[in-house]
C-alpha positions in Angstrom: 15.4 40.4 26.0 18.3 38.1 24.8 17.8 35.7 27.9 14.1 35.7 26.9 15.0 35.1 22.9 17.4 32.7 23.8 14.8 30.5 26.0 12.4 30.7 23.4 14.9 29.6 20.9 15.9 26.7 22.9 12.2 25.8 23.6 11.8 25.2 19.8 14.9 23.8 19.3 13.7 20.8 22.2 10.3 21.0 20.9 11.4 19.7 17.7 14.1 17.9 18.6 11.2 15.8 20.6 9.1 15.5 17.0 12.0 14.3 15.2 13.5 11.5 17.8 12.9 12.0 21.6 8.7 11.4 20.7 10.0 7.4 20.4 11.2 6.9 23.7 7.3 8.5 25.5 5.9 4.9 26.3 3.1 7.4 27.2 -0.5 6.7 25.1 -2.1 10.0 25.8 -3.5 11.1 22.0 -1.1 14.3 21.3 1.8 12.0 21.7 0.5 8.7 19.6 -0.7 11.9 16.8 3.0 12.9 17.3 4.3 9.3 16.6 1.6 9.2 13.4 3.0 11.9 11.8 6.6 11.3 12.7 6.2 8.0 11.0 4.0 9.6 8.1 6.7 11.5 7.1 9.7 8.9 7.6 8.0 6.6 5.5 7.0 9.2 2.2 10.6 10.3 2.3 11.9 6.9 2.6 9.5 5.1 0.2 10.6 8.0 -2.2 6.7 8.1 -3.2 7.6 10.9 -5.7 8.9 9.1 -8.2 6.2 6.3 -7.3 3.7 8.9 -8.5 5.3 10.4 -11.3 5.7 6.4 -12.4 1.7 5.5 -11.5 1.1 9.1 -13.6 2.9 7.8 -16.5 0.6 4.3 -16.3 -2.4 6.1 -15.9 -1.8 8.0 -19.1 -0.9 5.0 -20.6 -4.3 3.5 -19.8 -6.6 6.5 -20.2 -8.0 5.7 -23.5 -8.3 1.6 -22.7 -10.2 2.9 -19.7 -12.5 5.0 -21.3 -13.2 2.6 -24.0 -14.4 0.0 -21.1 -16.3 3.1 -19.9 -18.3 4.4 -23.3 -18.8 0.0 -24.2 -20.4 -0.1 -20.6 -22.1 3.1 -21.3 -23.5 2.0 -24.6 -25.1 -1.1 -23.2 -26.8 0.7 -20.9 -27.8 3.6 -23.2 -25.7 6.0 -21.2 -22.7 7.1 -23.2 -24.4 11.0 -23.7 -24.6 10.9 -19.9 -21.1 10.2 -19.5 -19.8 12.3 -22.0 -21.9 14.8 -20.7 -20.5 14.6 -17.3 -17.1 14.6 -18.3 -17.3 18.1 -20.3 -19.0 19.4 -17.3 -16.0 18.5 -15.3 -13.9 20.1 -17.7 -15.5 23.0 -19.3 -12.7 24.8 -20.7 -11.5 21.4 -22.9 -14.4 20.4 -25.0 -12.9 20.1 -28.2 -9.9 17.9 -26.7 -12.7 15.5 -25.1 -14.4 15.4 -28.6 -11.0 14.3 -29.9 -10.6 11.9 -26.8 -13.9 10.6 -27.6 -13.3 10.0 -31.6 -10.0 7.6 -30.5 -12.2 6.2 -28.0 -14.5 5.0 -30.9 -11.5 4.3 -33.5 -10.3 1.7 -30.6 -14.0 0.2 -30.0 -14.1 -0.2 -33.7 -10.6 -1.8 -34.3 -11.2 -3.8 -31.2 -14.7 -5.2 -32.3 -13.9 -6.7 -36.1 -12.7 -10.0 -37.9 -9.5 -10.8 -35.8 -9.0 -8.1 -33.9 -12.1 -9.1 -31.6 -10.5 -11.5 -29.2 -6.7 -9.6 -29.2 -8.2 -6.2 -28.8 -10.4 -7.2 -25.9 -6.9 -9.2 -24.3 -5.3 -6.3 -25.1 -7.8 -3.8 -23.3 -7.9 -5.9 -20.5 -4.1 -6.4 -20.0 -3.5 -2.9 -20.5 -5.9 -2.1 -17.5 -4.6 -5.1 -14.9 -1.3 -3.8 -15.4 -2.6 -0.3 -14.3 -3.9 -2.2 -10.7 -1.1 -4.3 -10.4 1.3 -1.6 -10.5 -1.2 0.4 -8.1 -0.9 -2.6 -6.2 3.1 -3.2 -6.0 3.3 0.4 -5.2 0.6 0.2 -1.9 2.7 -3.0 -1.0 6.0 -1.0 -1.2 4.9 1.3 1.3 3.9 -1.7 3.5 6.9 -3.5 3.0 5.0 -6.5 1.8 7.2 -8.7 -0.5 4.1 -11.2 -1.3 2.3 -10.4 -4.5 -1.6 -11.9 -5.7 -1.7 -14.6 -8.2 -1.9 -13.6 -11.4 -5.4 -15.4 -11.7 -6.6 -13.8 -8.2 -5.2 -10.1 -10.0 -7.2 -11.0 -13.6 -10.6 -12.0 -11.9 -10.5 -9.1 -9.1 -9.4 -6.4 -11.8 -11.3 -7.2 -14.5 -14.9 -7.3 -12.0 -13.6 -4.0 -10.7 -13.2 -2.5 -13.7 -16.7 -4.4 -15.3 -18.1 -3.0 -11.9 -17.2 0.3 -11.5 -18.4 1.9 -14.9 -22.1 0.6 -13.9 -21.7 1.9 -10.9 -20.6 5.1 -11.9 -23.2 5.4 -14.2 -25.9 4.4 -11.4 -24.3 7.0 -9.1 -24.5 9.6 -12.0 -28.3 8.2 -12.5 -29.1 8.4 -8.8 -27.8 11.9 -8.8 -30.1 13.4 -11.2 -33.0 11.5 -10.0 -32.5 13.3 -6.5 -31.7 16.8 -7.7 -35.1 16.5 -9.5 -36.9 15.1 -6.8 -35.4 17.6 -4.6 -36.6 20.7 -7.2 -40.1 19.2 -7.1 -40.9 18.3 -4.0 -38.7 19.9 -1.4 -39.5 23.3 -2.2 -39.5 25.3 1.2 -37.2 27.9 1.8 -35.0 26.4 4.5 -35.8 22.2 3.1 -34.2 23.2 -0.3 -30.7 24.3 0.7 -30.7 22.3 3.4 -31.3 19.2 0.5 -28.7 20.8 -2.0 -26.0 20.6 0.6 -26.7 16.8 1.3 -26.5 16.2 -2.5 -23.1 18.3 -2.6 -22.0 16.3 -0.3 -22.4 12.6 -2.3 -19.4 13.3 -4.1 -17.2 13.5 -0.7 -19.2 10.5 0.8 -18.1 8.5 -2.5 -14.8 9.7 -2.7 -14.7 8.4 1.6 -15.8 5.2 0.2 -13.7 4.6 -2.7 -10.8 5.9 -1.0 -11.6 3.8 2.3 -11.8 0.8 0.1 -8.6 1.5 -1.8 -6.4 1.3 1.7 -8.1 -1.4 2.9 -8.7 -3.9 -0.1 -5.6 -3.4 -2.2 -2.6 -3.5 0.6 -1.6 -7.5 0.2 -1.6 -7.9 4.0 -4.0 -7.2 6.6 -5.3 -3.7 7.0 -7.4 -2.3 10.1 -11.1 -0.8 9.1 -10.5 2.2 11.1 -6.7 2.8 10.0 -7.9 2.9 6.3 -11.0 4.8 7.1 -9.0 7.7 8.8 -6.7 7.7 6.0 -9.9 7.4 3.7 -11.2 10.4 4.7 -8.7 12.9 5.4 -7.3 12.0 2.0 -11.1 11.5 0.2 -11.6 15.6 1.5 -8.4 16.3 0.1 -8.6 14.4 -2.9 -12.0 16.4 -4.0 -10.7 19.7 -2.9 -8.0 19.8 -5.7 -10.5 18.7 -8.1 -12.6 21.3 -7.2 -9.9 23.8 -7.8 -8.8 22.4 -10.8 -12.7 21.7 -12.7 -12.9 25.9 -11.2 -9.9 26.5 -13.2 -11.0 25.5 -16.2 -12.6 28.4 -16.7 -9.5 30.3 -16.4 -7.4 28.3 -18.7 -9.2 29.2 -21.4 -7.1 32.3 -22.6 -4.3 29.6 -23.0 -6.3 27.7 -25.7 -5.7 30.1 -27.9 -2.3 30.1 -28.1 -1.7 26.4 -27.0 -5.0 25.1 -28.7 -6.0 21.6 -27.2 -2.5 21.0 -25.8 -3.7 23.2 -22.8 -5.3 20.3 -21.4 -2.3 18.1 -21.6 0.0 19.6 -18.7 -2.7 20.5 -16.9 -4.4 16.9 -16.8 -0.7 15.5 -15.9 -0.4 17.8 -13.2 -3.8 16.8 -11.9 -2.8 13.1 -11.9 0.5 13.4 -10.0 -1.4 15.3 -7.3 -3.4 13.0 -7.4 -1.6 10.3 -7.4 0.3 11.8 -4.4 -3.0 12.5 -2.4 -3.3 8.5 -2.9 0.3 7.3 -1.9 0.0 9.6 1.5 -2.9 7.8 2.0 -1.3 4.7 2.3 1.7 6.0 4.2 -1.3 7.3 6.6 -2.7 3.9 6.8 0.5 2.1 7.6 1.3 4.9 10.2 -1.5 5.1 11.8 -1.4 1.4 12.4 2.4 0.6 13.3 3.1 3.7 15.2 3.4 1.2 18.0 6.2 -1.3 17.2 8.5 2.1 15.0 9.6 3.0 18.4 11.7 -0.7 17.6 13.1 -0.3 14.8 16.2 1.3 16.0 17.3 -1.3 18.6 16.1 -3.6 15.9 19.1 -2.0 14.0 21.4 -2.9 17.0 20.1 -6.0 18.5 22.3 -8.4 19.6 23.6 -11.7 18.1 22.2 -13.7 21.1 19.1 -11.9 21.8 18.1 -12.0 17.9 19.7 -16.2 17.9 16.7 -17.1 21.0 14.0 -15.1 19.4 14.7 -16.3 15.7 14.7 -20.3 18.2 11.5 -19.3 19.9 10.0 -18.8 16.2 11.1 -21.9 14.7 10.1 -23.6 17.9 6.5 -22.2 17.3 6.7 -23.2 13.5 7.6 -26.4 14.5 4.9 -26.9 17.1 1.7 -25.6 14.7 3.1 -28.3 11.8 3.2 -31.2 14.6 -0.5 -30.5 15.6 -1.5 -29.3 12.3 -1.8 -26.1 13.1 -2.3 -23.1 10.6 1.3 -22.2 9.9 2.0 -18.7 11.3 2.3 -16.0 9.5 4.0 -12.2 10.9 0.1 -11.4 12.1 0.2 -13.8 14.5 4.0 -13.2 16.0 2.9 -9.2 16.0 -0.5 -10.1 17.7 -0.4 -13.0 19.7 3.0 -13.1 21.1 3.7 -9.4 20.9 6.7 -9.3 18.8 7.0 -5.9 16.6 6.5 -6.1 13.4 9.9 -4.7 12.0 11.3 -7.4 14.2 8.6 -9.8 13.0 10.2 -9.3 9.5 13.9 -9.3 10.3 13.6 -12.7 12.3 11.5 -14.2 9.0 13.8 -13.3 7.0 16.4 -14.5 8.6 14.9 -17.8 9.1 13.8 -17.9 5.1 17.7 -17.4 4.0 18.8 -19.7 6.6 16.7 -22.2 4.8 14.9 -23.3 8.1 11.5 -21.8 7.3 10.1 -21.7 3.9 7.1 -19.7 3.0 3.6 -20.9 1.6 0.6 -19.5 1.0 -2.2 -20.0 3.8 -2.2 -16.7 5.6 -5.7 -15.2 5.8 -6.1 -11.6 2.7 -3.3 -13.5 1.2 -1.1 -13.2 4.2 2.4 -15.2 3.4 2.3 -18.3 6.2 5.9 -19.8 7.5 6.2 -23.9 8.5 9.5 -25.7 8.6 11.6 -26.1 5.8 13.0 -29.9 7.3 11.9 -32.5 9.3 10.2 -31.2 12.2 11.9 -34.0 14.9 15.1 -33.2 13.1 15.2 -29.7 14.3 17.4 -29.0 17.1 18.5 -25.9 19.3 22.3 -26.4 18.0 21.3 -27.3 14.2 19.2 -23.7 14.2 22.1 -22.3 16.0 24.8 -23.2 13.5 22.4 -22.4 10.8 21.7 -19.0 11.5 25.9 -18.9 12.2 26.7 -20.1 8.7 24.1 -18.0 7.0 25.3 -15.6 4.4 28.7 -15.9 2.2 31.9 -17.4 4.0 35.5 -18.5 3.2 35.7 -15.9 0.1 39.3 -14.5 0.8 41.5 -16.7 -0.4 44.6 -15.4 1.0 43.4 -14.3 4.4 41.6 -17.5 4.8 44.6 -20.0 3.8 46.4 -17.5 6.2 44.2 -18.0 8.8 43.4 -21.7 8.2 44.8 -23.3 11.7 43.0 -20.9 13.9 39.4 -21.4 11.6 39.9 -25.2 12.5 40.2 -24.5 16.1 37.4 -22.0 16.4 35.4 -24.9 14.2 36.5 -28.1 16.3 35.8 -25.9 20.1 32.6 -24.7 18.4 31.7 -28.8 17.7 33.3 -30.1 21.2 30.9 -27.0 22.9 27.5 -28.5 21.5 29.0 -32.1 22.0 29.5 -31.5 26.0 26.5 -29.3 26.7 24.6 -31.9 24.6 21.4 -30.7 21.6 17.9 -30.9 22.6 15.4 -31.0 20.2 12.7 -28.0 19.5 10.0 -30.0 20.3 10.9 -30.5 24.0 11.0 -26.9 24.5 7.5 -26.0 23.2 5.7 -29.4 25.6 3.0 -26.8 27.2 
């Protein structure tokens, strides 16, 4: 029995010792080991990213912007002669709150009022707006955090594309809510068999998932400033989309049982329990995104570690061969490259992708631009092409970083720097320099 508990206990400890590090080192591409690597990296990356505090920040916004939000909402709403639809949908959502969202809804109409006379016309509507772009850029910086994207939109680019998303999606809401009556009645008239019925109820309980697929699809694929598979963001899209609307479902069904806490909290009862809906759902959105980037750099993590530990030659010709490819697309006008291209069409990973960029932007040898396709940053050479040389990138990448700060140890050590300096120079003189461009002929 102990040899038997013992083996068992040592399958476990090897089967997750596998999960945790030994899955990196399978090269094979059968699906229970990539799904292994997936949530490996899943799970790396929401602990690194520390996408707790990411939510409980994004929480914090969102209240911040709740009553902007539903003033766009209700002025959207009024144009189109909807605003007892939406209201009406919103206290069916939360049954147990009325009297809060008939509060809500009073500020809503003090800040449409103040927003909408003499002066206050054109700064309430800047106001409204800028209180709502900052909402998606911060959304925005934190999807890019989990991507390790560094490159931000234009503040233009984020004004035009926030403010048509958030012009857009109250009409759209409102046809959605529109389209959903309109069936439900079509389907109580005309489908009225005894198997057609259900069978048409279930399809129209099941718009709200499809929508949240979408919306949640579009989220991981549009907002990310880089490029984003279709089928990464739509896994992530709808795992987390099903997710997403099962805790609203269990909250909206706890409503009803909140209610006893109204009496002693009054309307306040809705406060803690809207904030805890919003960092769970926040949350359900950030692992989305972790998902995303998972599911679509599972390949090149297995990397990273010797990425950690590669060598000072190794990472000197491959930081040359990029320069040299720089340098080539500038001469025959090229589109610079950007890290898509080194990760695709030379098959560098993409961790190393970024060191050897970085590297070569603080070595002042490649500077960035904008050119990349989605707003991908593109990479040219920061000099005179023809004045690029092997040795000049060399000593470059060499002198990069801070030097000579230790006053005593360097006066100490002053003769032997000027020997190390003066073999370093005879070296390149005897071997000789050949420029980049002769290496990259074919």
């Amino acid at each position: 029995m102990g040899d038997r508990q013992e083996s068992l206990w040592q399958r476990i400890d090897r089967n997750l010792r596998y999960c945790v590090s030994g899955v990196w080192n399978d090269t094979r591409a059968s699906w229970p080991v990539q799904t292994v690597k997936i949530i490996n990296l899943s799970v790396r990356s929401f602990l690194d990213r520390d996408l707790q505090t990411q939510a409980c920040a994004l929480t914090y916004r969102t209240v911040l912007a709740i009553v902007p939000a539903l003033a766009m909402l209700f002025a959207i709403g009024r144009g189109f002669g909807f605003q007892k639809l939406l209201q009406s949908e919103l206290f069916r959502y939360f049954p147990a709150q009325r009297e809060a969202l008939e509060q809500a809804s009073v500020y809503v109409d003090n800040y449409l009022s103040q927003a909408s006379q003499g002066v206050f016309v054109g700064i309430g509507l800047v106001l409204l707006l800028w209180t709502l772009v900052s909402l998606m850029s911060n959304v925005e910086d934190s999807f890019n955090h989990v991507w390790g994207v560094t490159g931000k939109r234009s503040f233009r680019r984020k004004l035009t594309d926030y403010t048509a998303l958030f012009l857009l999606l109250p009409v759209l809401m409102v046809c959605s809510a529109g389209i959903s009556i309109f069936m439900s009645d079509a389907v109580q008239h005309v489908f009225t068999g005894d198997f057609v019925s259900p069978l048409m109820h279930r399809l129209l309980a099941f718009i709200p998932i499809l929508i949240s697929w979408i919306v949640f699809t579009a989220a991981y694929y549009l907002v990310p400033n880089t490029k984003v598979k279709f089928l990464s963001a739509l896994f992530a899209g709808i795992l987390c989309g099903t997710l997403f609307h099962a805790i609203q479902w269990l909250f909206v069904t706890g409503q009803v049982y909140v209610s006893k806490y109204n009496a002693i909290y009054g309307s306040f009862a809705f406060l803690p329990l809207m904030l805890v809906w919003l960092q769970l759902s926040w949350l359900i959105a950030l692992s989305g995104v972790v998902l995303t980037y998972a599911w679509q750099n599972f390949d090149s993590y297995a990397h990273r570690d010797k990425v950690k530990d590669i060598s000072h030659a190794y990472s000197n010709q491959l930081a040359i061969a990029v320069v040299a490819i720089a340098t080539k697309r500038f001469k025959l006008r090229q589109p610079a490259i950007t890290r898509g291209d080194l990760v695709n069409d030379y098959d560098i990973p993409r961790v190393l992708a970024d060191y050897l960029l970085e590297r070569l932007q603080r070595a002042g040898l490649l500077t960035a631009v904008a050119g990349g396709e989605e707003g991908e940053l593109a990479y040219q050479p920061a000099c005179d092409p023809d004045d690029i040389t092997v040795n000049m990138v060399t000593n470059a990448l060499a002198d990069m970083g801070q030097s000579r700060f230790l006053d005593k140890a360097d006066e100490r050590f002053d003769k032997l720097f000027a020997q190390i300096d003066g073999q370093r120079l005879a070296q390149q003189q005897t071997t000789g320099d050949i420029c980049l461009m002769e290496l990259i002929k074919d």
